[in-house]
C-alpha positions as CSV (number, residue, x, y, z in Angstrom):
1,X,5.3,22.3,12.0
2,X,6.8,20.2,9.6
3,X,8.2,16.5,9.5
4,X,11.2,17.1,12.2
5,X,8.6,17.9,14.8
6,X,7.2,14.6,14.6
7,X,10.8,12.1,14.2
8,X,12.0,10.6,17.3
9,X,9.4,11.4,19.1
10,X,6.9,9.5,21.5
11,X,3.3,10.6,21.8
12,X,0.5,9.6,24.0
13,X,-2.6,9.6,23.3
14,X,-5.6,9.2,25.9
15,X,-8.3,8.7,23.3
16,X,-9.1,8.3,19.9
17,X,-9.6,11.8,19.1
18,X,-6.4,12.6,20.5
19,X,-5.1,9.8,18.1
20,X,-6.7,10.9,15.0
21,X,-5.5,14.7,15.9
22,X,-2.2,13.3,16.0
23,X,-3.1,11.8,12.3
24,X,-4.4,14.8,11.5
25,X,-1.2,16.6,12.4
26,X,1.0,14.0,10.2
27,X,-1.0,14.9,7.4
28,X,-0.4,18.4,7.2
29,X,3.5,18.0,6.5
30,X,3.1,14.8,4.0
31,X,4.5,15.5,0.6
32,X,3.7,13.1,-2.8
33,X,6.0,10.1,-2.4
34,X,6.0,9.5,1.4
35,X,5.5,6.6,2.9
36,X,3.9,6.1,6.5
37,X,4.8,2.2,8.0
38,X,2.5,1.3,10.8
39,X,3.6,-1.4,13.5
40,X,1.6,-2.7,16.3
41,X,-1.2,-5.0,17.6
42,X,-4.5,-5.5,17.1
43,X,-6.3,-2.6,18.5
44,X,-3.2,-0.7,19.0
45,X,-5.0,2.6,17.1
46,X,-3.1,2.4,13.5
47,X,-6.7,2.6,11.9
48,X,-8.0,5.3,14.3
49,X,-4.6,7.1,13.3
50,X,-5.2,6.6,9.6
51,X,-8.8,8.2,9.9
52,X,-7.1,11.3,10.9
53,X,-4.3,11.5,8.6
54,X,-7.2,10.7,5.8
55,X,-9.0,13.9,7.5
56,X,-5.6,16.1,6.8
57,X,-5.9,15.3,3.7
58,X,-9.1,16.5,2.7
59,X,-10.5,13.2,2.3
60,X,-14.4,12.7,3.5
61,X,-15.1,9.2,3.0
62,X,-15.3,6.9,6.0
63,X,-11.8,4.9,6.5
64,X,-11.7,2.2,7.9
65,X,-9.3,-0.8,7.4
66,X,-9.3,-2.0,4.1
67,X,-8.3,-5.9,5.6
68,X,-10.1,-8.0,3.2
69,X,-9.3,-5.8,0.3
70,X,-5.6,-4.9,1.3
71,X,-5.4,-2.0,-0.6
72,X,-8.0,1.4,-0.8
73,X,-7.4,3.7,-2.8
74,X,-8.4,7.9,-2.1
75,X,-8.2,10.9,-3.8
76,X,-7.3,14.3,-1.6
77,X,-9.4,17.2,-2.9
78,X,-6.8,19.3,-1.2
79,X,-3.8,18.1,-3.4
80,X,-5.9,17.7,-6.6
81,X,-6.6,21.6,-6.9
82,X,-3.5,21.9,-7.6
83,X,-2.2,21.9,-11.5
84,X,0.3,20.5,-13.5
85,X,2.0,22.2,-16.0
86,X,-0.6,21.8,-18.8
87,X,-3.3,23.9,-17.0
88,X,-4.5,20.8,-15.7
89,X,-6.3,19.5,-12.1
90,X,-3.2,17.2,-10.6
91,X,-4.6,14.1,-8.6
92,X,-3.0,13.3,-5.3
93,X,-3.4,9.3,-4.1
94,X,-3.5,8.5,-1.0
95,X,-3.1,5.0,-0.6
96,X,-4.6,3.1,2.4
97,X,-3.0,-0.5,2.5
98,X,-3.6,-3.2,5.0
99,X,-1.2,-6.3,5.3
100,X,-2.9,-8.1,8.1
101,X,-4.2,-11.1,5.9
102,X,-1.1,-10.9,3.8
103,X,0.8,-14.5,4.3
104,X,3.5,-14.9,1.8
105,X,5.6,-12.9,-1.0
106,X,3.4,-14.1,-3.7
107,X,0.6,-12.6,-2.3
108,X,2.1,-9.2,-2.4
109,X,3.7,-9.8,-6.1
110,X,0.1,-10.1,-6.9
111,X,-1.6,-6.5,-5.3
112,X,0.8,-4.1,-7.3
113,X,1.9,-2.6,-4.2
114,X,5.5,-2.0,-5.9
115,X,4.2,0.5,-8.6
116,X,1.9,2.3,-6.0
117,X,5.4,2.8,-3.4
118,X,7.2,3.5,-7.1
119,X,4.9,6.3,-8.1
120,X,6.2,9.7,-6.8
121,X,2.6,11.2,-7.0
122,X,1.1,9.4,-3.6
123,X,1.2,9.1,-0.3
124,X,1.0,5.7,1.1
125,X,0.4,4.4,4.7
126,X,0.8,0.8,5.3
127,X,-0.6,-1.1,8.5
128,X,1.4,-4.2,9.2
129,X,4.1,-2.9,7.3
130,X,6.1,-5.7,8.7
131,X,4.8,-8.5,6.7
132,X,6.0,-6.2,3.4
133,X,9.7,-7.7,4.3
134,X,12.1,-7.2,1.9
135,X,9.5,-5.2,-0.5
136,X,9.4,-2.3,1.8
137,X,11.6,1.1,0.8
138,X,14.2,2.4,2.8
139,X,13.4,5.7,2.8
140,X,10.1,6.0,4.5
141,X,8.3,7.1,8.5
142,X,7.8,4.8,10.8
143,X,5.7,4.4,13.6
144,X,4.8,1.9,16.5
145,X,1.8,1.5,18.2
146,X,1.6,0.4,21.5
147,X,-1.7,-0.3,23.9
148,X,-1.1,1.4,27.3
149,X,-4.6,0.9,28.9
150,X,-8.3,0.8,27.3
151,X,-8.1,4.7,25.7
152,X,-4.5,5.4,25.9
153,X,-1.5,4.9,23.5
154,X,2.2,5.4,23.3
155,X,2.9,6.1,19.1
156,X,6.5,6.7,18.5
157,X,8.3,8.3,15.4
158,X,11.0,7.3,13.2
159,X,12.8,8.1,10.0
160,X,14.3,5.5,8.1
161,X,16.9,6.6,5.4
């Protein structure tokens, strides 16, 4: 499988294990220096998604939305094995990034985020990616959410050049 497999593509999901698979699945074709945009309301399953592409990636700690801190920051034990040309262990970031509370441009000036979407070496997902306006890179995966019923959701794929 690999990232074709997953663009323009709709996928339901009937629970949240289905979701997280589905995150899961993601994860296993992310290279260093993609970016994942996440659109859709409250409850919608971005978060459940992100647990699973967080799984993918070798990473154990609990996720969960990082909404008062905006940004968490992870270190995949599956990526950092790997070694740089010196001999030494590489870290791969994965960067978990929340922009619910996020009101205004200064507020985002403020967190960084432009140096974490610069650096080459992680992988970022973004919930609310909308509210990153004109900050947020062209080239990046989008997906949107949407609530079908209580369990089941309709995520659909895009690449953005």
């Amino acid at each position: 499988m690999n990232k074709k497999d997953f663009i323009d593509k709709l996928f339901i999901t009937n629970n949240s294990k289905e979701t997280k698979k589905l995150g899961k699945s993601l994860a296993r074709v992310l290279k260093k220096g993609d970016l994942v945009c996440l659109y859709g309301d409250l409850g919608s399953g971005k978060t459940t998604f992100v647990q699973g592409l967080a799984e993918g990636l070798g990473i154990k700690q609990k996720i969960i939305s990082p909404t008062f801190i905006i940004i968490k920051n992870y270190e995949s034990p599956l990526r950092s094995a790997l070694q740089n040309f010196e001999g030494q262990a590489r870290v791969m970031n994965f960067y978990h990034i929340d922009l619910y509370r996020v009101e205004n441009e200064k507020d985002l000036e403020s967190l960084g985020i432009e140096e974490i979407l610069n650096d080459s070496e992680n992988i970022v997902v973004i919930e609310w990616a909308e509210n990153l306006k004109e900050f947020l890179p062209k080239k990046r995966i989008d997906l949107k959410f949407a609530y079908e019923s209580e369990n089941k959701r309709k995520i659909t794929f895009a690449l953005s050049l």
